[in-house]
Structures are given as structure tokens and as C-alpha cells.
Steps between C-alpha positions, in 0.01 A plus 500: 500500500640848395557701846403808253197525253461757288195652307454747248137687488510786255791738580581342847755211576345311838727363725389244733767367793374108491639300746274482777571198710795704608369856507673633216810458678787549238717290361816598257274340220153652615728859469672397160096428379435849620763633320446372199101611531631879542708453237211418243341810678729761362618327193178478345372782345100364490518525900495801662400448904558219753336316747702261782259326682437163741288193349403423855461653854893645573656734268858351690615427801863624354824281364497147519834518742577182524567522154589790420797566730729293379462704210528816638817354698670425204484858353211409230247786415109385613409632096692412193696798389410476137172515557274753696512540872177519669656665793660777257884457635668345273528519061256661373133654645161398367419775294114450547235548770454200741257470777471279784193389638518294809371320755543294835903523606725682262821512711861579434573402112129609386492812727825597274354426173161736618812722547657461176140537351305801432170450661332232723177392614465332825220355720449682822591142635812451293847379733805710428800470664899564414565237749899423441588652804308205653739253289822635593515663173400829339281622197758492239212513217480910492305539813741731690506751261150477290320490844623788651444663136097411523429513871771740629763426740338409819191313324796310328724426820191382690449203302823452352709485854156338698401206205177528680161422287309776358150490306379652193359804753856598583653455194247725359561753723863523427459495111627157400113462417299671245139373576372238705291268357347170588566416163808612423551230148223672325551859619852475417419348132215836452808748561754277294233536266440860503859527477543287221239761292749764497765608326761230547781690394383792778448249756830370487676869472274579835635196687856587380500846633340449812752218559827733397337762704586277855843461371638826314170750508695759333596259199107425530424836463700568183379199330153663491508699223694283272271140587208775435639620155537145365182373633323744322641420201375146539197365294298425816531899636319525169248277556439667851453828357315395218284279768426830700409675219271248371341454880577076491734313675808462366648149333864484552774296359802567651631687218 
């Protein structure tokens, strides 16, 4: 059984974490599966938007360590490096929207890739903890500097130096949340939908922006002007405008 299944539904690449008599705990090959899923994400033009989600009751209840840390001992990266990493540290980023939509415990491992993400939907009963601390370990999947970026510092050291639980109520509060939703697969595939209806090409110059902006904001700042030049030039700024004048929605290609 594939520990990842994939879907495509218009625009939209589903995601679903499958291994569920182990709580999506994951292995090396449940990551490399992963990888390779983002991977289809950004190379393929057709699809515009993900969606990681769990085909049962836990979202993940974090790495498989057992398994994993032999790998990790030996210096090996969790993602291949010639494909895309979920978690956004290493080769290069997904260049597209993805969205997480969990549920039941979503600790260490998958509260990093709702950090690497761009928005996520949660239950109000959703699990989340960065629990490493609790291991003997630490977060060493972009927690200690993406949650602190989201939920400012003391937010961040709270859980990150405690471990302790947290629901969907909490992370809410402290913005690693968008909405909370009892249903957070099929709210989470309506937004990946709505974003899949724009203008791919301006979607994906958004996300890169806003992304440069946390690391250089000045660079982000003068890269506004020129992204906005060439956009316009683009075949879909013409359908917008030609959309607006015509009072329809707009069909875009990503041209």
C-alpha cells in the first residue's frame, strides 16, 4: 500500500498521508513518497494549488523514530535533494500554493510542514505539539525559526521549549491556523479551489514575494515593480482586464 495517494480534481493536486495503522508516523520512504508528490505539484503546469491531507482520523503523530534515526545519525537528509522538500530547507522550494488541512494529532514533523505551508485548516479538536524536547531531541524540521516567524517569540518558545499539547483553539490564536473547521478536507479543497481560479502566474509571484519579504524585505521590495512589469505583459493580465471589462470571470491559462 502506497503510504501517499495522490489525486488530481481540476486544478488541485490532493495529497492524502495513508498509513493509518501507525498514525502517519514517517518513515524515510513515506517522506521520499511525499517528495516525489510535491514534486509533480510544481512541475506540472495543469496544477496550480495543493491539498495534504489524512485518509483517516490522525493527520501524524510525527517521524517514525525508530526508523528514522538511524538515518538522521548517519548524516542523510529526511527529503531527497533532487527533488522538492516539503519542509522548504533544502534544493529547491515548491513554487505553488499548498494547504494543509488536518485533523486529530499533528505533532512535530506535520506541525513543520503546516509551517512550511501557506495556510491550514484545523479542527478546534486537532493535537499539535513540537514535542522533541520530550525525546531528548529538538525540532530540527524549521520549527525554531518559522515558529517564532508566525506566532512571535514567546508564543514560539512556549511550545517549542515546553513540547506540551496544544489544540486547534490555541494554535488559532497564535496564527499557525487560518480557520477552524470541523471539516477541514473539504474547506481546505474550496480555498485550493478558489485559488486554483486565479491567475497562476500571479499566485505564484504573490507567494514568492511574501516569502523573500521574511528573508531580505528590501530585495522584496525592489522586486515589485519589475515581477509587476512582466506580469502585465503576460497573456493572462490580458485576459483579467479584458474579463473586467467584459463583467465575467476570467479563464486563465498560465500564460
Amino acid at each position: 500500500m502506497d503510504f501517499i495517494v495522490t489525486e488530481t480534481v481540476g486544478h488541485v493536486l490532493k495529497i492524502g498521508l495513508n498509513r493509518p495503522e501507525k498514525m502517519n508516523a514517517f518513515t524515510m520512504q513515506m517522506m521520499a513518497e511525499l517528495s516525489e508528490a510535491y514534486t509533480l505539484l510544481d512541475k506540472n503546469k495543469e496544477l496550480r494549488c495543493g491539498l495534504l491531507y489524512t485518509t483517516s482520523e490522525n493527520f501524524t503523530s510525527g517521524l517514525d523514530l525508530a526508523e528514522v534515526t538511524p538515518h538522521v545519525q548517519a548524516g542523510e537528509p529526511l527529503f531527497p535533494t533532487t527533488k522538492i522538500d516539503p519542509l522548504r530547507l533544502t534544493g529547491d522550494e515548491l513554487s505553488k500554493p499548498m494547504i494543509l488541512a488536518v485533523q486529530g494529532y499533528c505533532l512535530t514533523i506535520g506541525l513543520e510542514l503546516l509551517l512550511a505551508a501557506d495556510i491550514c485548516i484545523a479542527t478546534p479538536l486537532t493535537k499539535f505539539g513540537q514535542i522533541e524536547v520530550q525525546r531528548g531531541i529538538f525540532p530540527f524540521g524549521g520549527a525554531t525559526f518559522r515558529m517564532r516567524q508566525r506566532a512571535g517569540w514567546g508564543n514560539a518558545m512556549r511550545h517549542l521549549l515546553t513540547g506540551d499539547i496544544f489544540d486547534g483553539n490555541e494554535a488559532y490564536r497564535i496564527g499557525l491556523v487560518a480557520e477552524l473547521n470541523e471539516n477541514p478536507m473539504s474547506r481546505g479543497f474550496d480555498l485550493a479551489t478558489i485559488i486554483s481560479e486565479q491567475a497562476p502566474l500571479g499566485v505564484q509571484a504573490t507567494l514568492q514575494n511574501s516569502r523573500l519579504a521574511l528573508i531580505d524585505e528590501k530585495e522584496a521590495k525592489q522586486n515589485l515593480t519589475p515581477t509587476a512589469i512582466e506580469l502585465m505583459q503576460s497573456k493572462d493580465a490580458g485576459e483579467g482586464l479584458q474579463s473586467f471589462i467584459e463583467r465575467r470571470k476570467a479563464k486563465f491559462t498560465g500564460e
